[in-house]
C-alpha positions in Angstrom: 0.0 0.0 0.0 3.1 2.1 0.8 4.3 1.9 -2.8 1.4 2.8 -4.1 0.4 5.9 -2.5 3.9 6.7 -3.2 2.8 6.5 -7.2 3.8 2.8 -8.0 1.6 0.3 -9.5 2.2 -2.8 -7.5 2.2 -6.4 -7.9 2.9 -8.7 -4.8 4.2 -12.3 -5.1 4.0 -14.8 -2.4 4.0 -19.0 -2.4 0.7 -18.6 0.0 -2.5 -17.1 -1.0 -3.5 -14.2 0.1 -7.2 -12.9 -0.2 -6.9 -9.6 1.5 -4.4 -8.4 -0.4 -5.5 -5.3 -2.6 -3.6 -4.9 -5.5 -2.6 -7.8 -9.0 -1.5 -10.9 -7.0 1.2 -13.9 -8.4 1.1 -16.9 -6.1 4.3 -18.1 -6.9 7.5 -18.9 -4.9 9.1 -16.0 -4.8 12.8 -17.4 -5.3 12.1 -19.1 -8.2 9.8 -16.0 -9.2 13.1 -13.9 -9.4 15.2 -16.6 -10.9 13.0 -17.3 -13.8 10.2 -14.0 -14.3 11.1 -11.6 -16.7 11.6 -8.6 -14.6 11.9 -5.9 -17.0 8.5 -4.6 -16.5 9.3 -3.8 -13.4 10.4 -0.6 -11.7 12.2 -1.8 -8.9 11.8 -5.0 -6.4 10.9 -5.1 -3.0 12.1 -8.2 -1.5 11.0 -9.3 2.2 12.5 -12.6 3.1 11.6 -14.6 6.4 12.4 -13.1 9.4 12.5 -15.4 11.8 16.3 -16.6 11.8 17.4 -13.1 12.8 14.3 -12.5 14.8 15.1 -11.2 18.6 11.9 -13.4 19.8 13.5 -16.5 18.0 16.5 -16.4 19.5 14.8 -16.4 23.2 12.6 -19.3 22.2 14.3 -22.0 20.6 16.9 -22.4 17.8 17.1 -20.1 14.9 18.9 -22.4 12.8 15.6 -24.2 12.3 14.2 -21.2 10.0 14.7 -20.6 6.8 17.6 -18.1 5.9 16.9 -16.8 2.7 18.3 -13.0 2.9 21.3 -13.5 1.3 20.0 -16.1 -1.8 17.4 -13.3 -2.4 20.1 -10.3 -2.5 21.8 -12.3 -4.9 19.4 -12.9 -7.3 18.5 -9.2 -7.2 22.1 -8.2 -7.9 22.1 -10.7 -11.2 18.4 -9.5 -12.3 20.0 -5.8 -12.9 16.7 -4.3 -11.2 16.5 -2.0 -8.7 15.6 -3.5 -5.8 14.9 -3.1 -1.8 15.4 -5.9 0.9 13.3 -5.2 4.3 13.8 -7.1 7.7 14.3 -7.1 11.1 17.2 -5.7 12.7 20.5 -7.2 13.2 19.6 -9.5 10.0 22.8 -9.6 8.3 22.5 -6.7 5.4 23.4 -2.8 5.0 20.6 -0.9 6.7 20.1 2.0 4.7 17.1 3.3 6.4 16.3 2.6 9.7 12.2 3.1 9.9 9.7 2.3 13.1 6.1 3.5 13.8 7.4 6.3 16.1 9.2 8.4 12.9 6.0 8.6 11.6 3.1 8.8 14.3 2.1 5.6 14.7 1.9 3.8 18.0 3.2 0.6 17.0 7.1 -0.5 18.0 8.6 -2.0 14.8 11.7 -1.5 14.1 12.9 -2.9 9.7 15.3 -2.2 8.2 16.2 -1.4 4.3 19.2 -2.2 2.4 18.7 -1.0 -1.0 20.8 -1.0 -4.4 20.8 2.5 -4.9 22.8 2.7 -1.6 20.1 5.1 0.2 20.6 7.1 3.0 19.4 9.4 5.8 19.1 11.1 8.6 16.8 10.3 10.9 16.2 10.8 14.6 16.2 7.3 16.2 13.7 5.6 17.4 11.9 6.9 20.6 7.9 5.9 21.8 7.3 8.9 24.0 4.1 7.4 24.6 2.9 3.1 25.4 3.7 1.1 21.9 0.6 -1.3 20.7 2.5 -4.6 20.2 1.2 -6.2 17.3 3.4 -9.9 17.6 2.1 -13.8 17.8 -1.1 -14.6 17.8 -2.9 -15.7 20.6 -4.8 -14.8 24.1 -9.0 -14.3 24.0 -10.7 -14.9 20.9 -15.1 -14.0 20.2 -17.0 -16.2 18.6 -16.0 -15.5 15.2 -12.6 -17.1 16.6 -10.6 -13.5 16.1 -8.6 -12.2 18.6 -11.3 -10.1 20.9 -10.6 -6.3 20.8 -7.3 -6.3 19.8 -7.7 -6.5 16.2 -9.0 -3.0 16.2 -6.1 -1.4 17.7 -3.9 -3.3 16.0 -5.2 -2.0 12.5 -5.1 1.4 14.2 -1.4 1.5 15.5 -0.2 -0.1 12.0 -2.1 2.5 9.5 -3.9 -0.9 7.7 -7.5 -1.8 7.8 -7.6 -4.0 5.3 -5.6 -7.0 7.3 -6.5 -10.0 9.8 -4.9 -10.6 12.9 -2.4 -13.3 11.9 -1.4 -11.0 8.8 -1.2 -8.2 10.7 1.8 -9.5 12.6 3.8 -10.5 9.9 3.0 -7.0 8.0 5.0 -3.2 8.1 3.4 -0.3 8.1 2.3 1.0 4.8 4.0 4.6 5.9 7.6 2.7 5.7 7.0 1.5 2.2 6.0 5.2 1.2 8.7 6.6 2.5 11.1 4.1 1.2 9.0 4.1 -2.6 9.3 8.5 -2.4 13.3 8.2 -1.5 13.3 6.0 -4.6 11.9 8.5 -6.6 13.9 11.2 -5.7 16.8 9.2 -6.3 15.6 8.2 -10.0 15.0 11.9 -10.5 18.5 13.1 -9.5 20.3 10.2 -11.4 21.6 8.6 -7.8 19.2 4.6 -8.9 20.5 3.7 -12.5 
């Protein structure tokens, strides 16, 4: 959503369906998706591999070696397809963070910190991180649920603190605000424009 209000036209692939999703959908693996597709239609790439090996609630429950690491096959099939391309995860995953965005930088009650390596090299300045006020928590997904078997009032505020209404619970927590992908999409602009993203 971030990408488009930013002025792309968007087209999300993903090896799992996903019926909320609101723009052209591919269900495909992604990997093999960027080793095979023709990519030339395409702007740039935004590539979000799983989190979960580098993930900070991971590492205090069990073994991350038993998730899939697939941040550094995915950076190397964007560097051969010659697109432009930006890689979001969690921080401390092992990659250049570029931009350093959470919910805080851009009113949003929600603590998440991603980061964004990018192949245009981006950068900026800004101020860190800091929830003046109590973060909604928007992780797992369990605890209470109504008869319709969604989590009882917390699915509201969770849309609210993420800036997405469109969403269920269990996406919701794998999800980054649509502000992030804006900001990141408009610093890709601006970079096209001034030559800086061949």
């Amino acid at each position: 959503m971030g990408y488009s209000r930013a002025g792309f036209e968007v087209v999300g692939v993903d090896i799992e369906p996903q019926p909320h999703y609101p723009f052209t959908f591919i269900q495909a693996d992604a990997m093999e998706f960027l080793a095979s597709a023709d990519l030339s239609p395409f702007t740039f790439i935004h590539a979000s591999p799983p989190c979960q090996a580098y993930s900070s609630i991971t590492h205090c429950q069990g073994d991350p070696g038993s998730h899939a690491d697939l941040l550094a096959p995915a950076r190397e099939l964007l560097e051969r397809s010659g697109s432009r391309w930006v890689i979001e995860n969690v921080p401390g995953a092992p990659m250049r963070a570029d931009f350093k965005l959470c919910g805080c930088m851009f009113g949003l009650s929600v603590q998440r910190e991603r980061w964004f390596e990018t192949s245009w090299h981006g950068f900026d300045l800004r101020p860190p991180c800091h929830h003046r006020a109590l973060a909604v928590g928007v992780y797992g997904y369990g605890g209470p649920r109504g008869s319709s078997g969604r989590l009882s009032g917390r699915l509201a505020s969770w849309r609210q603190a993420m800036g997405i209404d469109w969403m269920e619970a269990q996406e919701l927590t794998q999800a980054i605000p649509p502000a992030y992908t804006e900001y990141v999409g408009s610093a890709l602009l601006a970079a096209i424009e001034a030559g800086e993203a061949a």
